[in-house]
C-alpha positions, 0 to 999 in steps of 0.5 A: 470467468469467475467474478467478484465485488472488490472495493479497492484496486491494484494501488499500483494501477491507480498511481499509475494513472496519476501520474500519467496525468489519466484520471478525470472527473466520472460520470454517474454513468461511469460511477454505475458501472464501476459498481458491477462485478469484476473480473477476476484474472485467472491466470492470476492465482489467488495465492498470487495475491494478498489483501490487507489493510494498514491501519492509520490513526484508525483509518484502514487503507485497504491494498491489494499485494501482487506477487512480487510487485513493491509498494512504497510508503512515503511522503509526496514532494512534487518539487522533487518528483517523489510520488510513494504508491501510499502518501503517509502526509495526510497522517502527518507524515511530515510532522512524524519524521517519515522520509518521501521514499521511506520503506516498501511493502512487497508481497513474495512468496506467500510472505508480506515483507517490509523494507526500510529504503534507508530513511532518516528516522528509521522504520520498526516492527513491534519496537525493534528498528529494522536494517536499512535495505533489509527486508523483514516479514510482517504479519497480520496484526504488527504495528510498524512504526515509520520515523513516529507514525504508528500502523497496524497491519489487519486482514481485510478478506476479498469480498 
């Protein structure tokens, strides 16, 4: 099996552990091997997944993109049990009118698609409003705006 460094994780794994309440502190130990190489699923085809960054108020947030497999940008509100794969609150997402379950990025067809999930203030690319339940190709290098909270979609290349 071919192997290689990767600083992020499939989001979809690590929310996952959140929300089954199977995160914990790491040991030094841990932390240590979490530093040696990965290995790559082969029966995964790179051109099954995608590596881009969205960057927010100058801060990228790296995301791995499944085939296939949606990835929500919203707020988290735990007395509604609403958890998005990506928390916009630290970027004042509250204060920017970005709705808890805003829109999803999903990764099909060799194609990023972004999706409006019928939020209150609306969800643009480059400066044209986006249907609701309509997804609509994103590339490298649009700025999406959810409700007023503007970001930029990069390449960020495997290592």
């Amino acid at each position: 099996m071919d192997t290689q460094f990767f600083d992020t994780m499939p989001l979809q794994n690590l929310v996952k552990s959140i929300r089954t309440g199977k995160t914990q502190l790491l040991t030094t130990v841990e932390v240590e091997n979490a530093r040696r190489p990965v290995e790559i699923d082969e029966t995964m085809p790179l051109d099954k997944q995608k590596q881009v960054s969205l960057v927010i108020q100058g801060v990228p947030i790296r995301l791995l993109l499944v085939q296939n497999t949606a990835i929500t940008l919203g707020r988290t509100d735990t007395r509604a049990n609403v958890y998005p794969d990506i928390d916009l609150t630290p970027y004042g997402g509250s204060e920017t009118g970005v709705s808890r379950s805003h829109a999803s990025l999903q990764y099909k067809n060799r194609t990023l698609f972004i999706t409006d999930l019928g939020s209150s203030n609306g969800t643009y690319i480059n400066g044209q409003r986006l249907h609701p339940n309509k997804p609509e190709p994103v590339t490298i290098g649009d700025m999406i705006v959810l409700g007023r909270l503007t970001m930029q979609i990069e390449s960020s290349k495997l290592r």
